[in-house]
C-alpha positions in Angstrom: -27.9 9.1 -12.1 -27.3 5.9 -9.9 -29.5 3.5 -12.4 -28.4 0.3 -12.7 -27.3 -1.3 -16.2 -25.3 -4.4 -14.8 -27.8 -6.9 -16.6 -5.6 -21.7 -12.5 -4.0 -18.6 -11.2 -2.8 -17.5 -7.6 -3.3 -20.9 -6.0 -7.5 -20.5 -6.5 -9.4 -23.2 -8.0 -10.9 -22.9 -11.4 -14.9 -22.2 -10.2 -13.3 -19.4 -8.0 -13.6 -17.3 -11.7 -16.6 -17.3 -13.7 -16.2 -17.2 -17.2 -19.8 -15.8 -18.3 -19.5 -13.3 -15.5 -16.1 -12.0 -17.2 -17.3 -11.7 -20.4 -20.9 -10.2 -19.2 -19.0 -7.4 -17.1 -16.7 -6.4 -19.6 -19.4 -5.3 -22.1 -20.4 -2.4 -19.4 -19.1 1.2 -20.8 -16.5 1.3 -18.0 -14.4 -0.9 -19.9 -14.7 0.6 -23.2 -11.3 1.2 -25.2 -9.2 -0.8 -22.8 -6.5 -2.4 -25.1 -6.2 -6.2 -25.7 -2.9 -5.6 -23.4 -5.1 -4.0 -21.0 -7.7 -6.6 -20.7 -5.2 -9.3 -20.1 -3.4 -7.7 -17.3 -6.8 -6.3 -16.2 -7.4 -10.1 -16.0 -4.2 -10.7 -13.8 -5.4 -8.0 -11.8 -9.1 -9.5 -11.0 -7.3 -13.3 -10.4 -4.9 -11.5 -7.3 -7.5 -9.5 -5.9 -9.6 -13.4 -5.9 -6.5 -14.7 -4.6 -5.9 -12.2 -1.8 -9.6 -11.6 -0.4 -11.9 -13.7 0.7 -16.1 -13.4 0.2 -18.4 -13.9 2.5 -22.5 -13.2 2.2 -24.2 -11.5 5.0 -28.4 -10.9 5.0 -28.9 -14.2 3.6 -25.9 -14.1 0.3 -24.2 -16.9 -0.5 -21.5 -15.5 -2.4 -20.7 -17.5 -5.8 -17.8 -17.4 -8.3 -20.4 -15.2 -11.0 -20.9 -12.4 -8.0 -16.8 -12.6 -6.6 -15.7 -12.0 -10.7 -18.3 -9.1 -11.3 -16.6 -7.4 -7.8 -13.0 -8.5 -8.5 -13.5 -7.2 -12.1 -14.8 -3.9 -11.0 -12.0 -3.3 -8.6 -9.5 -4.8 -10.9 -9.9 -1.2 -12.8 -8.4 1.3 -10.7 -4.9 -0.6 -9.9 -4.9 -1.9 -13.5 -1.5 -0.5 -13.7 -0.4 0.1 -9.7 -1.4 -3.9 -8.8 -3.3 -5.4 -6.5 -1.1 -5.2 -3.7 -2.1 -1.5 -3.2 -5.2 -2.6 -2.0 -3.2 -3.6 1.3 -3.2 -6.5 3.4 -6.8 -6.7 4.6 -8.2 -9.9 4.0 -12.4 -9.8 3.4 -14.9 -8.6 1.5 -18.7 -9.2 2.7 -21.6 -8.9 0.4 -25.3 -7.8 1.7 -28.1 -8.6 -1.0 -29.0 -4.5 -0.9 -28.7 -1.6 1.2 -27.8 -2.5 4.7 -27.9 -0.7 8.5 -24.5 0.6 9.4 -24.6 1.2 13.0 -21.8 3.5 14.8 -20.1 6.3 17.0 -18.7 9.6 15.7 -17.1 12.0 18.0 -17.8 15.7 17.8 -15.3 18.5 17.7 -16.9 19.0 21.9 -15.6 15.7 22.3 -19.0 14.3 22.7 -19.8 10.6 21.5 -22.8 10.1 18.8 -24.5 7.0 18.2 -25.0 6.7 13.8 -27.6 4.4 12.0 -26.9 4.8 8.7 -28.3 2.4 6.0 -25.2 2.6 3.0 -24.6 1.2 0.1 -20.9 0.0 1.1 -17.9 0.3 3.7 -14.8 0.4 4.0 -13.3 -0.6 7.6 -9.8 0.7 8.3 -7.6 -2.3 9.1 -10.9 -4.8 8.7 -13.3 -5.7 5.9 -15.0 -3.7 3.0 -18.9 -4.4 2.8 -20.9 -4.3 -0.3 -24.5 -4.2 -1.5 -25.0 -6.3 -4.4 -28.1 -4.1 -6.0 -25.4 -1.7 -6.2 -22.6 -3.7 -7.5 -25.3 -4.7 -9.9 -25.6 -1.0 -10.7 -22.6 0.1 -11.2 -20.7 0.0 -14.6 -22.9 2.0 -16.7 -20.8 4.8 -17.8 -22.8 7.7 -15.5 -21.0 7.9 -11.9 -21.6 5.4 -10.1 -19.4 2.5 -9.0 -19.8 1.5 -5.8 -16.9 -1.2 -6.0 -15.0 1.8 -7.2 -15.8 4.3 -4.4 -15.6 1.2 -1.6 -11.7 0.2 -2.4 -10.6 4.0 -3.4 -11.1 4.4 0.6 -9.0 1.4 0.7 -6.5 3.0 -1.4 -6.8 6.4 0.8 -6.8 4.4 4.1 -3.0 2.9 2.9 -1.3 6.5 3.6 -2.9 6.4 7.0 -5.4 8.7 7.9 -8.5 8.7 5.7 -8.5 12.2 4.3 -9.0 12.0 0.6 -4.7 11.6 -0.3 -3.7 8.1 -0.7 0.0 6.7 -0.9 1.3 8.9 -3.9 4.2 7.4 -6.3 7.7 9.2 -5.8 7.2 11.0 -9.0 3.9 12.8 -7.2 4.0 15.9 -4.8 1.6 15.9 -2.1 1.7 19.7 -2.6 0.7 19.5 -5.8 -2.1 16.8 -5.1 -2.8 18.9 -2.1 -3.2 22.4 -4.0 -5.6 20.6 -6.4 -8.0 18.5 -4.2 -8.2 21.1 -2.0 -9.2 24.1 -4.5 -11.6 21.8 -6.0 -13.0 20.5 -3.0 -13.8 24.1 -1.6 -15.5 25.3 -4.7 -17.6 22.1 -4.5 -18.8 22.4 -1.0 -19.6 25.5 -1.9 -21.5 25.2 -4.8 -23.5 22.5 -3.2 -24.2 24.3 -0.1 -25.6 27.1 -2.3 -28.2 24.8 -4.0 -26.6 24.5 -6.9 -27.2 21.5 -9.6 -23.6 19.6 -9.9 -23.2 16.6 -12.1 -21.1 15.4 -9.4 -22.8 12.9 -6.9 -23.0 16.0 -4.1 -22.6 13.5 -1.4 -19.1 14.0 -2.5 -19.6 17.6 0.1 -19.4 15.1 2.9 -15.3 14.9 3.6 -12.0 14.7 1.9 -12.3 11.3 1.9 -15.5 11.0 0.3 -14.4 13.9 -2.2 -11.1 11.3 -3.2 -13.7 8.3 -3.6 -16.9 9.8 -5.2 -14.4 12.0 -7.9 -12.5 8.2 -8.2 -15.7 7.1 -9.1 -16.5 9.9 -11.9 -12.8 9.6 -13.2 -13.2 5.7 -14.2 -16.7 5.6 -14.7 -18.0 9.7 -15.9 -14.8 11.1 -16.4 -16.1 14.2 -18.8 -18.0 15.9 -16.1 -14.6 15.5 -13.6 -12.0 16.9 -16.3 -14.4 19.6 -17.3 -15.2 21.0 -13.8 -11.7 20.1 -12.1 -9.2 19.6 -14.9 -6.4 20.1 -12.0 -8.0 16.9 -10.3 -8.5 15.0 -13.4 -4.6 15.7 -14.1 -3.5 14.3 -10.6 -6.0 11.5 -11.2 -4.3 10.4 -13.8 -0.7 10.5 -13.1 -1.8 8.4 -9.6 -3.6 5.7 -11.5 -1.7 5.7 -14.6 -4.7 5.8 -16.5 -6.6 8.7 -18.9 -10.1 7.0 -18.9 -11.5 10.3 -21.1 -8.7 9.6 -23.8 -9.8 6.0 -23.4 -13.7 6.2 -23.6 -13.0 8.8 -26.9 -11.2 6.4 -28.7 -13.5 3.6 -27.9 -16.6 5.9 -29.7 -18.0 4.8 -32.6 
């Protein structure tokens, strides 16, 4: 499912936006049916987050404008309509050329410390940086999942209500109860299902935590969203009244 398709503003200067790289990600099926209204706020969207973060390249990137538009474009999508600023005040984003080593501690309910070596895809650092793998990036945008920009700043998004359990900052027109009532339901059944062997379309690394649950399901909802609605309509429903956004409506229009 994870296969990879992916063949002046804010004070930045003009190379800071690549043209080609604009039009190039656009074409991918996460995009489809966005309005010409859409696509220009969706613009104004990408030039803030460029504004806001800065790039740097880590196992031997040197980040250019083509690779900082295909990122800023990607996570452009899921505060098309809340802005940039929800994102929060963290300042960097570092790009690996592919997978990377992820080395930490993880405390167990005994209170016992665990040294982790985990090679990921991407992080997201409370209060710090986000890291990305740019295979992945690369292979994200095809319509079937998987978006690791997505899933990376939806923890961002979850991290801005504090802790980082899968229920970001909700709008006052949102009850947490409702989101609550929803997620968890859903999030049960899945674990279950998965821990019974059973084949989900749903990435079943999505098992791991809350938080994973918000950002894999984040990932589906922009990217998949037929497989979310039709398994968890009541998560698809909160989904979209958070990010103002019905990406099934939107991708059923676009079909030819």
């Amino acid at each position: 499912m994870r296969s990879g398709v992916f063949s002046a503003l804010f004070g930045r200067s003009e190379p800071e936006f690549d043209e080609t790289a604009w039009r190039e990600v656009l074409a991918l099926p996460v995009f489809a049916g966005l309005t010409a209204e859409e696509l220009a706020r969706l613009r104004e969207r990408a030039l803030g987050i460029l504004a806001d973060k800065t790039f740097s390249g880590a196992g031997g990137v040197e980040v250019d404008p083509y690779m900082r538009t295909v990122i800023a474009a990607f996570a452009a999508l899921p505060v098309l309509e809340l802005g940039h600023a929800a994102y929060g005040d963290w300042r960097e984003i570092v790009v690996y050329p592919a997978e990377f080593i992820h080395d930490g501690h993880e405390i167990d309910e005994a209170g016992v410390v665990h040294h982790l070596r985990h090679v990921r895809a991407g992080e997201a650092m409370e209060g710090g940086p986000l890291v990305l793998s740019w295979d992945d990036v690369a292979a994200s945008g095809g319509g079937e999942g998987y978006n690791v920009v997505i899933h990376e700043f939806a923890h961002k998004l979850d991290m801005a209500n504090g802790a980082v359990d899968g229920l970001p900052a909700l709008p006052r027109d949102m009850r947490v109860a409702d989101w609550a009532a929803a997620f968890t339901a859903a999030y049960d059944d899945f674990c279950r299902r998965v821990d019974t062997g059973e084949e989900t379309e749903i990435d079943p690394y999505a098992a791991e935590s809350p938080a994973e649950f918000f950002a894999v399901l984040s990932e589906y909802f922009f990217e998949w969203p037929q497989p979310l609605a039709t398994a968890y309509p009541a998560v698809y429903a909160q989904l979209c009244r958070y990010f103002r956004q019905d990406p099934l409506q939107r991708q059923e229009h676009a079909a030819p």
